[in-house]
DSSP file (Angstrom, degrees, kcal/mol; ACC not computed):
  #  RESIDUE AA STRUCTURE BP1 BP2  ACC     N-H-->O    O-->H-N    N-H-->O    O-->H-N    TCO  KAPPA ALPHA  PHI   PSI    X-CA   Y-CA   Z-CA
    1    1 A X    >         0   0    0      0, 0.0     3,-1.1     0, 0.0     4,-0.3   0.000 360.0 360.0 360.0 126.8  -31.0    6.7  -17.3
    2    2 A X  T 3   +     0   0    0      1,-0.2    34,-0.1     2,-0.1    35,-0.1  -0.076 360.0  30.1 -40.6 146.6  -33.8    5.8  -20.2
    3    3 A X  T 3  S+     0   0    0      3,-0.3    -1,-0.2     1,-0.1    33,-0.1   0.221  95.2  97.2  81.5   3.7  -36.4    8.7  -20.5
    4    4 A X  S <  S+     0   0    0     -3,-1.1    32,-0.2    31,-0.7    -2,-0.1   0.758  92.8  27.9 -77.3 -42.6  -33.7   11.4  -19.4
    5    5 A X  S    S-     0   0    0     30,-0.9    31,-0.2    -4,-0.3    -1,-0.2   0.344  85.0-154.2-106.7   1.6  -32.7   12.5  -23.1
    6    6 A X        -     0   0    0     29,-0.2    31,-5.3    30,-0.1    32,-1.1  -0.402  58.7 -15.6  50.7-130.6  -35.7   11.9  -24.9
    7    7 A X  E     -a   38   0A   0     30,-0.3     2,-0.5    29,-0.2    32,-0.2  -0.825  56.1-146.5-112.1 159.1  -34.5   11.3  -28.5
    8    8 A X  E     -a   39   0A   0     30,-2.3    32,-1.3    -2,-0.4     2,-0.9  -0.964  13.0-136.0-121.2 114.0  -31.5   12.0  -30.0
    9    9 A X  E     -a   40   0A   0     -2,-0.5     2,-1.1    30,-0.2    32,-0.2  -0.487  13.5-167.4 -70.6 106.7  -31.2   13.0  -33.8
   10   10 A X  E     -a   41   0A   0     30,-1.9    32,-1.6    -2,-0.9     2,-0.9  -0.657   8.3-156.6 -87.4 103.8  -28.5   11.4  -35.8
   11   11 A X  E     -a   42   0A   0     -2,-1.1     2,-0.5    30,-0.2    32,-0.2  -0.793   6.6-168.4 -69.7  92.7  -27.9   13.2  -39.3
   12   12 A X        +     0   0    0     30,-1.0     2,-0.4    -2,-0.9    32,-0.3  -0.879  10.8 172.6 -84.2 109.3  -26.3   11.1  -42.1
   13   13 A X        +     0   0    0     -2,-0.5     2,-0.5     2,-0.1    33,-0.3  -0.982  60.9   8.6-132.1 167.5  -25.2   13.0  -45.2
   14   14 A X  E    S-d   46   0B   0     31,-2.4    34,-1.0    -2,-0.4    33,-0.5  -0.819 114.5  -0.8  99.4-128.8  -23.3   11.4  -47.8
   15   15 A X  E     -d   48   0B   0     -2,-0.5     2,-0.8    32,-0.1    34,-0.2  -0.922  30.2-169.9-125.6 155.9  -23.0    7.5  -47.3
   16   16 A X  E     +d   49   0B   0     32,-2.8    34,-0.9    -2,-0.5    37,-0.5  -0.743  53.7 102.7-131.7 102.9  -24.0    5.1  -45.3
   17   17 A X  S >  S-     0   0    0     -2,-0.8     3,-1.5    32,-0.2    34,-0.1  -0.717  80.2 -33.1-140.8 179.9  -22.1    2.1  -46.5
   18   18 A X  G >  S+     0   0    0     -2,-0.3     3,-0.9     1,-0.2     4,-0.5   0.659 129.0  49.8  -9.7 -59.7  -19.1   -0.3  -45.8
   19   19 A X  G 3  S+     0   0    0      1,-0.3    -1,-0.2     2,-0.2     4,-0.1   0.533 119.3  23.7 -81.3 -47.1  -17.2    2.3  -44.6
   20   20 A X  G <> S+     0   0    0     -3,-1.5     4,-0.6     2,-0.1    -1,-0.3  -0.114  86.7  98.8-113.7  46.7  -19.2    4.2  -42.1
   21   21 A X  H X> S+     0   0    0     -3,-0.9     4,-1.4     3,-0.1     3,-1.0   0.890  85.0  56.0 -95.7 -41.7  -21.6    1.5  -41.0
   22   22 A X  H 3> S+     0   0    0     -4,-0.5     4,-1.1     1,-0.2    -1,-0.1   0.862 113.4  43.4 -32.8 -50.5  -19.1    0.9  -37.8
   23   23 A X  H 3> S+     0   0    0      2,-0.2     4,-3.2     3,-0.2    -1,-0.2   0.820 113.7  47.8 -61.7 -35.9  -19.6    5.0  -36.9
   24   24 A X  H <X S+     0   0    0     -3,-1.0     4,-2.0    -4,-0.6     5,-0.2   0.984 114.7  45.4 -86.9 -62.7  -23.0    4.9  -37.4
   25   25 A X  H  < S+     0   0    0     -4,-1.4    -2,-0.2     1,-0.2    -1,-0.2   0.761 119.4  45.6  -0.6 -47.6  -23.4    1.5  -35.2
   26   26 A X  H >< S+     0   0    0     -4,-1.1     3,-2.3    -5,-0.5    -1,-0.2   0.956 106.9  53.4 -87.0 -60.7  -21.3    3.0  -32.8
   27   27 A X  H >X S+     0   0    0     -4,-3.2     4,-1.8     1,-0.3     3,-1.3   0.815 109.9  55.3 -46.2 -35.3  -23.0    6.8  -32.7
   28   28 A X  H 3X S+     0   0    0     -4,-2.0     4,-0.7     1,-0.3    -1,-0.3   0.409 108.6  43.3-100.1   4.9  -26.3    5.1  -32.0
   29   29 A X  H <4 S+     0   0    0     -3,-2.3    -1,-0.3    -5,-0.2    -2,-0.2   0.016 105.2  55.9-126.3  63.9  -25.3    3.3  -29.2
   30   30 A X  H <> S+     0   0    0     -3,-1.3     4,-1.5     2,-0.1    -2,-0.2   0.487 107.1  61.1-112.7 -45.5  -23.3    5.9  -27.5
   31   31 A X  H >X S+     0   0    0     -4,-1.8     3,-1.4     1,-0.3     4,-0.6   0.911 111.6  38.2 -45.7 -79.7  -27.0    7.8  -27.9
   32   32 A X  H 3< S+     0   0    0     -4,-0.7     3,-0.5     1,-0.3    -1,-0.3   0.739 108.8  54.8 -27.0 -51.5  -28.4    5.1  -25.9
   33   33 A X  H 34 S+     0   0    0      1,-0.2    -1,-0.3     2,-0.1    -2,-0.3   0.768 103.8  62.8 -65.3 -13.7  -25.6    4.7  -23.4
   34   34 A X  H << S-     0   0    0     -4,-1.5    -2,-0.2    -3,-1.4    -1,-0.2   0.852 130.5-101.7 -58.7 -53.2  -26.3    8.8  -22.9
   35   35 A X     <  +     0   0    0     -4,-0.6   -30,-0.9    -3,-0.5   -31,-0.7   0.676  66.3 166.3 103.5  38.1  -29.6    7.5  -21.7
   36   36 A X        -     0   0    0     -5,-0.4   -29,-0.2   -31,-0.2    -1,-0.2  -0.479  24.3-162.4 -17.3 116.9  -31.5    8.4  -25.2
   37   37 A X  S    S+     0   0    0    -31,-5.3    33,-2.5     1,-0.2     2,-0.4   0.690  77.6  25.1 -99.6 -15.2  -34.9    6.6  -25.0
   38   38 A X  E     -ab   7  70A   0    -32,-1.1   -30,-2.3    31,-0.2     2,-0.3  -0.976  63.0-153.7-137.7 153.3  -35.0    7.1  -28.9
   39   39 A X  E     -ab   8  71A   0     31,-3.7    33,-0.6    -2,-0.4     2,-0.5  -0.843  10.9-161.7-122.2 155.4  -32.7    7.8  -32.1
   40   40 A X  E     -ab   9  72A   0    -32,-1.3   -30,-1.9    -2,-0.3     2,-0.7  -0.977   7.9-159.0-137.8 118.1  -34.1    9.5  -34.9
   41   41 A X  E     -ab  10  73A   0     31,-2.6     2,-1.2    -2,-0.5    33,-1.0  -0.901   2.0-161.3-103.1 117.5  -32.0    8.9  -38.1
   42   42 A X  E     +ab  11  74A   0    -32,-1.6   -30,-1.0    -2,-0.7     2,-0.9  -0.725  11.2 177.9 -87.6  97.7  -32.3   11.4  -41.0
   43   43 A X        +     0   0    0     -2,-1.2    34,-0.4    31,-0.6    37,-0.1  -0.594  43.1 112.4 -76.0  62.8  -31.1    9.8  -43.9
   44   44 A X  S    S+     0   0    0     -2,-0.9     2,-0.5   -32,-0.3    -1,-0.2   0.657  79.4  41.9 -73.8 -58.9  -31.9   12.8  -46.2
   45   45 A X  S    S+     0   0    0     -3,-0.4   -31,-2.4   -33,-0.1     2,-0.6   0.150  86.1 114.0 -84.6  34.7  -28.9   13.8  -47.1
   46   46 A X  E     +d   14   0B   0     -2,-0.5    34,-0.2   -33,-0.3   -31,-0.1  -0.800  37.7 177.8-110.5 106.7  -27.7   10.2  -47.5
   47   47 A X  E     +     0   0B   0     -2,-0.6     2,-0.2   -33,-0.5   -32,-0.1   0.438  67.7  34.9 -98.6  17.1  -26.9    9.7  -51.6
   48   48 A X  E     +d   15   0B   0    -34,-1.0   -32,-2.8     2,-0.0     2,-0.4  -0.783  60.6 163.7-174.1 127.0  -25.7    6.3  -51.4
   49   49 A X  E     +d   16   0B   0     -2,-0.2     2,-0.4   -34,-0.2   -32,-0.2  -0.939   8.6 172.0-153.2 108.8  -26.6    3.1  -49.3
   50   50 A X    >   -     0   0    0    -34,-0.9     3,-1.7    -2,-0.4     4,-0.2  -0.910  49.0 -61.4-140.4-178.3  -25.8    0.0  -49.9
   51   51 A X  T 3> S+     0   0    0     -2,-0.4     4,-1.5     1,-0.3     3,-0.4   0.238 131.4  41.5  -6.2 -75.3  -26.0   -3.7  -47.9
   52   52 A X  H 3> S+     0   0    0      1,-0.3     4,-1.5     2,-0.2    -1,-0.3   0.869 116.3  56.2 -65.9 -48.1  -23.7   -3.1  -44.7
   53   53 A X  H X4 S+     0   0    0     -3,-1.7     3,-0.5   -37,-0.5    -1,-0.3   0.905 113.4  42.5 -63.9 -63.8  -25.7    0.3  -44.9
   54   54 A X  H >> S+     0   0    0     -3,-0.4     3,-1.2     1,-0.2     4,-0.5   0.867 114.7  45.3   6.3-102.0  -28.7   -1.8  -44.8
   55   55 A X  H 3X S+     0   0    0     -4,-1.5     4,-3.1     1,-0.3    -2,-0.2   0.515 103.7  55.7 -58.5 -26.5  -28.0   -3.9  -42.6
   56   56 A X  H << S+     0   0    0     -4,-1.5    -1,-0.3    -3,-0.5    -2,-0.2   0.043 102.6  59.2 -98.7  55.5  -26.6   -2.0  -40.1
   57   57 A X  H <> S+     0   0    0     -3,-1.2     4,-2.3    -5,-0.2    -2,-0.2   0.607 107.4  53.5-111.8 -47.3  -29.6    0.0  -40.0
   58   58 A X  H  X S+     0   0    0     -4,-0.5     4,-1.8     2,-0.2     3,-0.4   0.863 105.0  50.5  15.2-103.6  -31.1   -3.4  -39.2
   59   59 A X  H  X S+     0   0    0     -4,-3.1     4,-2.7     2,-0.2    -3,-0.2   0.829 107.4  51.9 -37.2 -60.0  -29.0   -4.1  -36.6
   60   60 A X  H  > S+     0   0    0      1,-0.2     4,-2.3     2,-0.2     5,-0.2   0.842 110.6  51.7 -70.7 -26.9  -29.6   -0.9  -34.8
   61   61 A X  H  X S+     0   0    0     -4,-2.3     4,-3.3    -3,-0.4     3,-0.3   0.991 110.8  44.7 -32.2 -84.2  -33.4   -1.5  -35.0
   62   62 A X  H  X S+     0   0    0     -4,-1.8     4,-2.8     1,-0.2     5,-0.4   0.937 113.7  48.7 -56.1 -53.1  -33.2   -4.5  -33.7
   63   63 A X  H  X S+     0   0    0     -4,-2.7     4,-1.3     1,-0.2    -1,-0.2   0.911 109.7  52.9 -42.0 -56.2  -30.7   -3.5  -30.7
   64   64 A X  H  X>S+     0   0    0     -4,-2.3     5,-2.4    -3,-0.3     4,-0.6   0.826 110.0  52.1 -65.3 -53.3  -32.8   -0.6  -29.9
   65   65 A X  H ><5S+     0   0    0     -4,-3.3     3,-1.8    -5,-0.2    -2,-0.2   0.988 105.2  55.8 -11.4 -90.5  -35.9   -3.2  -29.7
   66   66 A X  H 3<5S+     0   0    0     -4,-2.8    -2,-0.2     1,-0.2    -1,-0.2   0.769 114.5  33.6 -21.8 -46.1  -34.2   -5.4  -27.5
   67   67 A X  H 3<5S-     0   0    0     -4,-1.3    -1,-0.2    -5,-0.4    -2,-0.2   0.435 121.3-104.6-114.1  12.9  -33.5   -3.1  -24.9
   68   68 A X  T <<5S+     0   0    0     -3,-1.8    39,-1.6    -4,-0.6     2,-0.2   0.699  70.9 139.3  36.7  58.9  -36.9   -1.1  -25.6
   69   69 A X      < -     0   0    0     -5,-2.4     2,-0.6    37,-0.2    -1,-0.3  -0.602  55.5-116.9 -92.3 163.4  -35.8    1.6  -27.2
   70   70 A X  E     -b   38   0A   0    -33,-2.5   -31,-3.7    35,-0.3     2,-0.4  -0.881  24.3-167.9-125.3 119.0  -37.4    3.3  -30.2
   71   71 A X  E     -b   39   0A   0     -2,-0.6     2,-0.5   -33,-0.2    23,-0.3  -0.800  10.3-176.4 -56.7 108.3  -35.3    3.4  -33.9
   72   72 A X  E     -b   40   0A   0    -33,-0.6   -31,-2.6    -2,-0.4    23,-0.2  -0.855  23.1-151.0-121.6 115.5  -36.8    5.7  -36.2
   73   73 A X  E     -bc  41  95A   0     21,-1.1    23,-0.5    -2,-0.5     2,-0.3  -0.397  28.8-170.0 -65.4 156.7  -35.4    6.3  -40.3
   74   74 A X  E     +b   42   0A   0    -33,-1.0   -31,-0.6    21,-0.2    23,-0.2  -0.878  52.2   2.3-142.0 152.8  -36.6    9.9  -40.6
   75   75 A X  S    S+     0   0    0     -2,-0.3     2,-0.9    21,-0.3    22,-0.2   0.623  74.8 171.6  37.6  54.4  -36.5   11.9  -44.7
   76   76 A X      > -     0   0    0     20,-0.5     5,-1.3     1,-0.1   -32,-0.2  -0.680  23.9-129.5 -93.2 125.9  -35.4    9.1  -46.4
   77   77 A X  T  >5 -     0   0    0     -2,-0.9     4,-1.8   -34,-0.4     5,-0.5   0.604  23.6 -81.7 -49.1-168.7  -35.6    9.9  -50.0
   78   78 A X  H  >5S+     0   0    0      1,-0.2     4,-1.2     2,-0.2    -1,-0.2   0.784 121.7  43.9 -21.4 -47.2  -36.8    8.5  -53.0
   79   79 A X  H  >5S+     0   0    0      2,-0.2     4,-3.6     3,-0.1    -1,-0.2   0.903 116.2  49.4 -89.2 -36.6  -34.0    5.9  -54.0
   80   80 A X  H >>5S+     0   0    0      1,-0.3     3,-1.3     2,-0.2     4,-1.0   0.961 114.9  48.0 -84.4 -51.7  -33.7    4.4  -50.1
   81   81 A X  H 3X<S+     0   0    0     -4,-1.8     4,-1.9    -5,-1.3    -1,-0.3   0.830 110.7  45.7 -28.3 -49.2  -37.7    4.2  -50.1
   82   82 A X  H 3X S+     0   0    0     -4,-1.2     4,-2.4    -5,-0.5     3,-0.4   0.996 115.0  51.8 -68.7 -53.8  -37.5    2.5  -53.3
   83   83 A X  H << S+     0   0    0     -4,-3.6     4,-0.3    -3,-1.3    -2,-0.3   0.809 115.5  42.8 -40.9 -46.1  -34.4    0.3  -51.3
   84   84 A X  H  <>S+     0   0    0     -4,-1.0     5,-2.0     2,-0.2     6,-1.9   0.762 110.5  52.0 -63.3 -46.8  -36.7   -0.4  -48.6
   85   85 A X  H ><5S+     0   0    0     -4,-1.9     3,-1.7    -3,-0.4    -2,-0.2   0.954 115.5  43.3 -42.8 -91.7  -39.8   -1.3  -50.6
   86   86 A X  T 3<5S+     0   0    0     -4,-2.4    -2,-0.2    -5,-0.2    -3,-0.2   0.306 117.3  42.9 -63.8  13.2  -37.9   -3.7  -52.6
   87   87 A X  T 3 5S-     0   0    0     -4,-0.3    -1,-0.2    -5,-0.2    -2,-0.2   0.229 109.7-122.6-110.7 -21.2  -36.0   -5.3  -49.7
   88   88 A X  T < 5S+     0   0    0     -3,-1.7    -3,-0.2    -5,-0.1    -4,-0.1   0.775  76.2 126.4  73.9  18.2  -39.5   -5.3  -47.3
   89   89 A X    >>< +     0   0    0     -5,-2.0     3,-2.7    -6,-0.2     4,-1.4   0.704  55.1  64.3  -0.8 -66.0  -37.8   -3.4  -45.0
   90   90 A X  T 34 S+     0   0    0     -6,-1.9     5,-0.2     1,-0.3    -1,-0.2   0.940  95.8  61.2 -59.1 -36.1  -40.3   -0.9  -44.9
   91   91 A X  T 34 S+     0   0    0     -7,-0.2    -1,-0.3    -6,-0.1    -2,-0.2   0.584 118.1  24.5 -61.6 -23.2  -42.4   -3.6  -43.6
   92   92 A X  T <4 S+     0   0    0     -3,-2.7    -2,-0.2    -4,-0.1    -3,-0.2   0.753 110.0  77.5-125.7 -79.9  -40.0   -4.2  -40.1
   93   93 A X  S  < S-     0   0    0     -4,-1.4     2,-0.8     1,-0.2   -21,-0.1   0.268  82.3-127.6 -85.8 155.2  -38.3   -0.8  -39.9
   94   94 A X        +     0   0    0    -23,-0.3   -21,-1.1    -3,-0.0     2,-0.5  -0.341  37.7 179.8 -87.1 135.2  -40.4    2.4  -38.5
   95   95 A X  B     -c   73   0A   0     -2,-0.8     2,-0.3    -5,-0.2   -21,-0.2  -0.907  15.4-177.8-136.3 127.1  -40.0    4.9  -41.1
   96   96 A X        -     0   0    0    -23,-0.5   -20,-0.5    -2,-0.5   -21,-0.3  -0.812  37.1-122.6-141.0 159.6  -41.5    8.4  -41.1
   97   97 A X  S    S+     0   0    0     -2,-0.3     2,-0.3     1,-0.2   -23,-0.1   0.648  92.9  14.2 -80.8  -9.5  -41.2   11.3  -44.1
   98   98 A X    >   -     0   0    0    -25,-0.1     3,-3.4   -23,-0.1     4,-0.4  -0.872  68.6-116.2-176.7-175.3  -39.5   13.7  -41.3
   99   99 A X  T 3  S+     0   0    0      1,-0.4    -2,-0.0    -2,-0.3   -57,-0.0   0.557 114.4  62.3 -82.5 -20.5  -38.1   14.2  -38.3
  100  100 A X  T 3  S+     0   0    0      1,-0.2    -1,-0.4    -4,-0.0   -26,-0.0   0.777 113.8  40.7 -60.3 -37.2  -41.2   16.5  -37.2
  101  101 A X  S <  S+     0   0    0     -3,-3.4     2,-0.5     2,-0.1    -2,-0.2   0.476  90.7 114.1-102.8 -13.5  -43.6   13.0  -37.7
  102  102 A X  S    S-     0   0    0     -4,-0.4   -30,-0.1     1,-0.1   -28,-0.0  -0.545  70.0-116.3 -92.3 105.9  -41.1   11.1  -36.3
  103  103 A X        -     0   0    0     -2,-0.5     2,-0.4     1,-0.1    -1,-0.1   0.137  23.8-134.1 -30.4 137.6  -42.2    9.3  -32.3
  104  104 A X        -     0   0    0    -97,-0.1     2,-0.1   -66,-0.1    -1,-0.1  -0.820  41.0 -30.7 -99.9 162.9  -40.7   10.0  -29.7
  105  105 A X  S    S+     0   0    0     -2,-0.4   -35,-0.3   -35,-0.1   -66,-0.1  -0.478  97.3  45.4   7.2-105.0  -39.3    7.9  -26.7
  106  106 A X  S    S-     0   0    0      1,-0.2   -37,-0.2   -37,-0.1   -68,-0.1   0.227  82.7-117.0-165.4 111.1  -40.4    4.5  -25.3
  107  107 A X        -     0   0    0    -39,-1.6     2,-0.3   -70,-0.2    -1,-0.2  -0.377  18.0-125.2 -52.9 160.8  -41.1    1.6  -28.3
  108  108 A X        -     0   0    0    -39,-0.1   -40,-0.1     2,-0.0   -39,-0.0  -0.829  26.6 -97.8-120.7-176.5  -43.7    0.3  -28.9
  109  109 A X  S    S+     0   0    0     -2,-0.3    -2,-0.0     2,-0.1   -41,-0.0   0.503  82.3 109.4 -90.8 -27.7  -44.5   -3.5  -29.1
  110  110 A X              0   0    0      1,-0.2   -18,-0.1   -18,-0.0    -2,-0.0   0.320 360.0 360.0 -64.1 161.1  -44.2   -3.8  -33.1
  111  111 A X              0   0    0    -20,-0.2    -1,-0.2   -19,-0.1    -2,-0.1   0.360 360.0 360.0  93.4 360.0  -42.0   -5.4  -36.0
């Protein structure tokens, strides 16, 4: 049931590419089916990200929307800011410098 779990951190280190965007897709909505009113992704210890990585960050955003849950990118460094920036990203996804700044539960009305 929604508000039961709070939020749930997900930790990505490594990549988040081709390869794991299915796991990561998948982990965030097993959070939710949990009854997780929020996901918190720390991409800090992510060195390498590219489209499907994107995109399914994207995708979980928007899913977690839909069903009025709240998405949040947490520490991601330099290079995916610069990725974000130059994709306008930054502009739709909620993005906080860590996990400490980062909302908890409910969305809110935005992107």
């Amino acid at each position: 049931m929604p508000g039961e779990a709070g939020a749930v951190v997900l930790t990505i280190v490594g990549s988040l590419d081709f390869y794991t965007a299915a796991a990561f897709i998948t982990a965030v909505g097993e959070a939710f089916d949990a009854g997780a009113d929020g996901v918190r992704v720390d991409l800090g210890g992510v060195g390498f990200c590219d489209s499907s990585g994107l995109a399914v960050l994207v995708r979980a955003h928007k899913a977690a929307q839909r069903d009025g849950h709240r998405f949040t990118i947490c520490s991601p460094g330099h290079v995916l800011n610069r990725m974000f920036a130059l994709t306008a990203l930054d502009t739709v996804l909620d993005i906080t410098t860590d996990i400490a700044s980062a909302p908890n539960g409910e969305a809110n009305s935005g992107s």
